[in-house]
C-alpha positions, 0 to 999 in steps of 0.5 A: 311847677309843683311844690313838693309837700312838706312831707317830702321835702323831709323824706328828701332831708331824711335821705340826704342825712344818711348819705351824710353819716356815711361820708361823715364815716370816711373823715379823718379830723374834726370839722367845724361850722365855720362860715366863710364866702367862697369861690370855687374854679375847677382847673381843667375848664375855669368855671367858676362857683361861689358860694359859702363854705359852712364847715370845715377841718384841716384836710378839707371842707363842705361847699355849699351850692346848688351846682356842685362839680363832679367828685373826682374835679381838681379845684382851686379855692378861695375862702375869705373871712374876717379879712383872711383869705385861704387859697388853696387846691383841691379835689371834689371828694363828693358831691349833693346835687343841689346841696353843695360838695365836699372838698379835700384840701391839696398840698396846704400850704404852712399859711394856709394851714395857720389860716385854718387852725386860726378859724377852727380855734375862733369857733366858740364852742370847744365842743364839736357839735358834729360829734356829740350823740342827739340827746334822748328826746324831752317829754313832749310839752304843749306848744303855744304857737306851732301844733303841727307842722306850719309849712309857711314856717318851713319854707322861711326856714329853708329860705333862710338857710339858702340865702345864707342866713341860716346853717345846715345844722341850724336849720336841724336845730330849728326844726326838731325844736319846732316839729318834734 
């Protein structure tokens, strides 16, 4: 199997951002990078997913997996973290092959709901990172280790977030710092 070329790879990102921003579009609250271990069951058939949620609002949340369910897919879910648990139901409001999906949350619960605003508050910054415009770029410094785009470092990179080490938004934040 061929590896796609670092060049691609970045085309792909490119489209898949601007698909991003339109969806972004279309939310009605904030959303916040919180980190949480899910689990996934859509309710017709029981298949079950787990992986991670990486952001999330009050109506709804962005599951990460490589095998999302189809947008319009009733589910129920399962987001722990720091010993809380968040069950839920939901509707797969849109999806990225090999990505993850976006779920829109159903009839919370008032403790489910507190569960969330206790997770959306713990996040340290009061600064929605999501919605603040990228900063004009610095002129442009000389780079003591990285010239040009090493591939080696964008695989580790993209290793590391789909093992869960790394953010989505990290790996932007990464990235741009490295390659621009």
């Amino acid at each position: 199997m061929k590896e796609r070329s670092f060049k691609d790879r970045l085309k792909s990102w490119e489209t898949s951002s601007k698909a991003n921003a339109e969806v972004a579009d279309r939310r009605t609250s904030s959303r916040k990078p919180v980190i949480a271990a899910a689990q996934v069951v859509e309710v017709s058939s029981g298949a079950r997913v787990r992986a991670r949620c990486c952001d999330l609002a009050l109506n709804g949340c962005y599951i990460d997996t490589l095998n999302p369910f189809q947008a319009g897919t009733l589910v129920r879910l399962r987001l722990e973290k720091g010993g809380e648990i968040f069950d839920g139901k939901g509707k797969v409001a849109y999806r990225q092959i090999g990505l993850g999906m976006g779920i829109a949350f159903i009839d919370v619960t008032p403790e489910g709901l507190a569960i969330l605003e206790r997770w959306m508050s713990s996040f340290e910054s009061s600064v929605d990172p999501f919605d603040s415009p990228i900063p004009a770029a610095k002129p442009a410094q000389p780079k003591s280790v990285i010239s040009e785009p090493d591939e080696q470092f964008a695989d580790l990179v993209q290793l590391l977030e789909r093992k869960g080490i790394l953010s989505k938004s990290e790996v932007v934040k990464i990235m741009r710092q490295t390659f621009d």
